[in-house]
N, C-alpha and C positions, 0 to 999 in steps of 0.2 A: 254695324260692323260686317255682316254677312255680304251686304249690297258693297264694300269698297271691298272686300276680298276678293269678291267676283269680277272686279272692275280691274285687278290687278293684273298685268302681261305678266304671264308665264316667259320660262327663260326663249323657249321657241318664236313666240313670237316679238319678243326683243331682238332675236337673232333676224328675224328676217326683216324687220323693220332695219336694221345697221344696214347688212348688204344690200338693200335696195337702194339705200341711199349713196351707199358708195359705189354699186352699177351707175345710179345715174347720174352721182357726178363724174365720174370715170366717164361715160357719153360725151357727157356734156364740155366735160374741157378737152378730149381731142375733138371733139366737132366732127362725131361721129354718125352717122345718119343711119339710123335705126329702128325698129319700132319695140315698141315693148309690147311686150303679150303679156295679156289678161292672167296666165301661169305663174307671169313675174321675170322671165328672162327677156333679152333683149335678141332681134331679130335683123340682119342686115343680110340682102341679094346682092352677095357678088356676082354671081354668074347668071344672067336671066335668062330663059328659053322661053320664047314668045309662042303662047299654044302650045303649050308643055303636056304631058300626061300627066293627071294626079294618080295618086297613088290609094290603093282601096284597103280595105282589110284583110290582113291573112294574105297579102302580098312580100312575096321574100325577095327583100330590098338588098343592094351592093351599093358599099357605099367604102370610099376613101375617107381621111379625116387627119387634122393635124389639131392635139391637144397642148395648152400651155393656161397657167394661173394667169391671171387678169396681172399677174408686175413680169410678166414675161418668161417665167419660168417653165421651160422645154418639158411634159411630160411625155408624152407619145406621139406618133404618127404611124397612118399605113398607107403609103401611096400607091400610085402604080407599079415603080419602080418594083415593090415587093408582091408583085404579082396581082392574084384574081380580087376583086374587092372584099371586104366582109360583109359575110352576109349573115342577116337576122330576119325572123318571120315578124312581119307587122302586127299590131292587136291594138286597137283603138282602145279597148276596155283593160288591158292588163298591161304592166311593166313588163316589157319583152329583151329592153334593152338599158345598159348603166353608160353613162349617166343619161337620167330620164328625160334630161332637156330635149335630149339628140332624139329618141322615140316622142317626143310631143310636137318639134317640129316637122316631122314626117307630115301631120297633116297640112301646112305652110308651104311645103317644097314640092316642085315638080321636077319629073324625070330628067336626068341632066345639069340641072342647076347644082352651083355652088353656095352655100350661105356661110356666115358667121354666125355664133352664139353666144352670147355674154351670156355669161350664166352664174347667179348668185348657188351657196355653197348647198343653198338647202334643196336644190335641183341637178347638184351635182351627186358630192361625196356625201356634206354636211361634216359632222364630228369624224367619220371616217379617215384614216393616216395609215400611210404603207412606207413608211421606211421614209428616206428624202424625196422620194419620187411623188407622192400626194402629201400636202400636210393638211390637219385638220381647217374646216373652215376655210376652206380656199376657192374662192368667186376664179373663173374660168372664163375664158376666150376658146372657142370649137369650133374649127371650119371644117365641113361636112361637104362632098361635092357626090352628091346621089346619081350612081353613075349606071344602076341596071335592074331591071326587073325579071327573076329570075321563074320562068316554067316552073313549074313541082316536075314536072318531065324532065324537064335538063337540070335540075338539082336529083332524081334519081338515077339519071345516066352517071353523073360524074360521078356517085356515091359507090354505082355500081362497078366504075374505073379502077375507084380503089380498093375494093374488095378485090375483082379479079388480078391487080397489081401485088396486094399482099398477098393472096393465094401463091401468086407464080413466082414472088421473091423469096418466098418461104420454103417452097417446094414441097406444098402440104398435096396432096395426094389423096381423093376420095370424096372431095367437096361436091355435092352436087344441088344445083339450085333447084329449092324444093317448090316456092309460091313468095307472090311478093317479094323477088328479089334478096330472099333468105336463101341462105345456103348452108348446108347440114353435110354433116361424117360422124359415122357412127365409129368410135375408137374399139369399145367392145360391147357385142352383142345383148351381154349378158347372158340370163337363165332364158333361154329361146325355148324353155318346155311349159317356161308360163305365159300367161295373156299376156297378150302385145296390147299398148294402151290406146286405148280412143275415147272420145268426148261425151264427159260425165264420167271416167274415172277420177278418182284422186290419185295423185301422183306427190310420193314425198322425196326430196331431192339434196343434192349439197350442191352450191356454186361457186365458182367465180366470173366477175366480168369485168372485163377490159375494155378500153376504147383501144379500138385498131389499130395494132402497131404497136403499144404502153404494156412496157414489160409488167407493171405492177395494177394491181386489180381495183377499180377505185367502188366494189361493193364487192362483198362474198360471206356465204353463211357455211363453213367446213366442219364445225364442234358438234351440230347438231341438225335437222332437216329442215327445210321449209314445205308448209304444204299447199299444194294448188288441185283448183279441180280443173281438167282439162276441156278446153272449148267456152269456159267460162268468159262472156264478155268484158270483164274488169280484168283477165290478162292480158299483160302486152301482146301481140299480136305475134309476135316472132316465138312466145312461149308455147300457144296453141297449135304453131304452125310444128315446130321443130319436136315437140314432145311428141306426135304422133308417130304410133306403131312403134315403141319400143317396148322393151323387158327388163324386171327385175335384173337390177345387177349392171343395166346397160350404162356404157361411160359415149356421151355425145356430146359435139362441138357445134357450136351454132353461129353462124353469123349474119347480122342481121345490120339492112338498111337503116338512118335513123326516124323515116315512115313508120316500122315496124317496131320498133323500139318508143324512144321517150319521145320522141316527138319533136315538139318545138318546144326546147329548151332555150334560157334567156342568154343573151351575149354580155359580153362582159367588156369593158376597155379601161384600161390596157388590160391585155391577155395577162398579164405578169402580176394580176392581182384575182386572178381567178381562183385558184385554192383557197388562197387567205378570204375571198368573199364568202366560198362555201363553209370554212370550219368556221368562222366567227354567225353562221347562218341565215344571211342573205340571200343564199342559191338554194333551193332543193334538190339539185341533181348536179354533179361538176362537171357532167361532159356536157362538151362545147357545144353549139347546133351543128346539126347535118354531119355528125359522126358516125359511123357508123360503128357494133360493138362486136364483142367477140365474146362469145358464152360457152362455159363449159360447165359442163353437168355429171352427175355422178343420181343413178334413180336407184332411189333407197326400194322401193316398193310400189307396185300398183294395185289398186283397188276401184 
């Protein structure tokens, strides 16, 4: 009894066993010319670039795409028309990008090229549903046209565009960039008869933080402190940078590149299920990639 229990598919692999079959009859009766990958989705070059560049690790990719369900139902697109492509940092070892097909083919496709992706549901969404816009279990058609490979230089120049853009539409007054393209204002001093803080103190603190621009704070601790030691290499980098030299009582604003902050955060498509991805807990962090954030601080105490 133990040996046929073991033998028995699990609901998962029933599941994937269906959609593959109806990926490949779906191929197979429009006389579709495609390859299937070893992953389980299917692979067609629209667009070929002869001696193309591949693309490496930790490479931050621009890419256009136009999404719809394998029976033709319109989910999203970003083309040109709506400006600069989107962009996501590559990771051959981690999920960097939804849905995962489109991050697997990355290793397939070269600079410039268009592809299709037929993609069964369990390399998509899977069980995942957002309103009418995705339904559960719904096999995918993705065309992806990988249009640019972006410097970490020219994705900190632009970053830095819009920091100084928000500065000067806001008409904030006092920002001065400190390291790493962080830029700090000190709102109130504080108690300036106590130690000003440096690396290896503790510093306990209240915050809020915003992505650039977002009236509303998508993390903050105000009921009670958080504590950090300062210089410590597990804080973000914008925390070590910006908490230096202050004083009890001091209220500081920070803003920081997203180098200096969370890093490379995953992409998400469509944008319009990005919250819903993070509270149902699929994201660990909601802001977008290459955001930059906006911190504000209130320092309870140095020690």
């Amino acid at each position: 009894m133990s040996s046929c229990l073991n033998d028995e598919e699990t609901a998962y692999e029933k599941q994937v066993k269906r959609e593959n079959q109806e990926l490949a009859d779906f191929i197979g009766q429009n006389g579709i010319d495609a390859e299937k990958t070893s992953a389980g989705y299917y692979f067609e070059l629209l667009e070929d670039v002869e001696d193309g560049q591949k693309f490496n690790d930790e490479d931050i990719i621009g890419i256009y795409y136009e999404m719809e369900t394998l029976d033709g139902a319109f989910i999203d697109s970003h083309t040109e028309e709506d400006g600069e492509p989107i962009k996501f940092k590559y990771d051959k070892e981690q999920q960097t990008l939804a849905p995962i097909a489109i991050n697997s083919a990355v290793a397939m496709a070269e600079l410039g090229e268009t592809v299709v992706l037929y993609v069964p549901s369990y390399l998509a969404y899977s069980d995942y549903s957002y309103g009418q816009l995705i339904p559960q279990y719904a096999n995918m058609k993705i065309t992806v046209h990988f249009e640019k490979i972006y410097a970490p230089q020219e994705v900190a120049a632009m970053e830095d565009d819009m920091i100084q853009q928000y500065i000067s539409q806001e008409n904030l007054e006092g920002f001065e960039e400190v390291e790493d393209g962080v830029y700090v204002r000190i709102l109130d001093a504080g108690d300036e008869s106590s130690e000003a803080s440096k690396n290896g103190n503790t510093l306990r603190f209240t915050f809020e933080m915003f992505a650039l621009g977002e009236e509303d704070p998508f993390s903050k601790v105000t009921d009670n402190t958080v504590t950090t030691d300062l210089g410590d290499d597990d804080n973000y980098d914008f925390l070590n940078i910006g908490f230096k030299d202050l004083h009890e009582g001091a209220e500081v604003e920070i803003i920081s590149p997203s180098a200096s902050a969370f890093g490379n955060t995953a992409q998400v498509l469509p944008d319009a299920i990005r919250e819903d991805y993070y509270e149902k807990g699929f994201l660990s962090v909601i802001l977008r990639p290459f955001t930059p954030i906006l911190f504000t601080a209130e320092i309870e105490s140095v020690d």
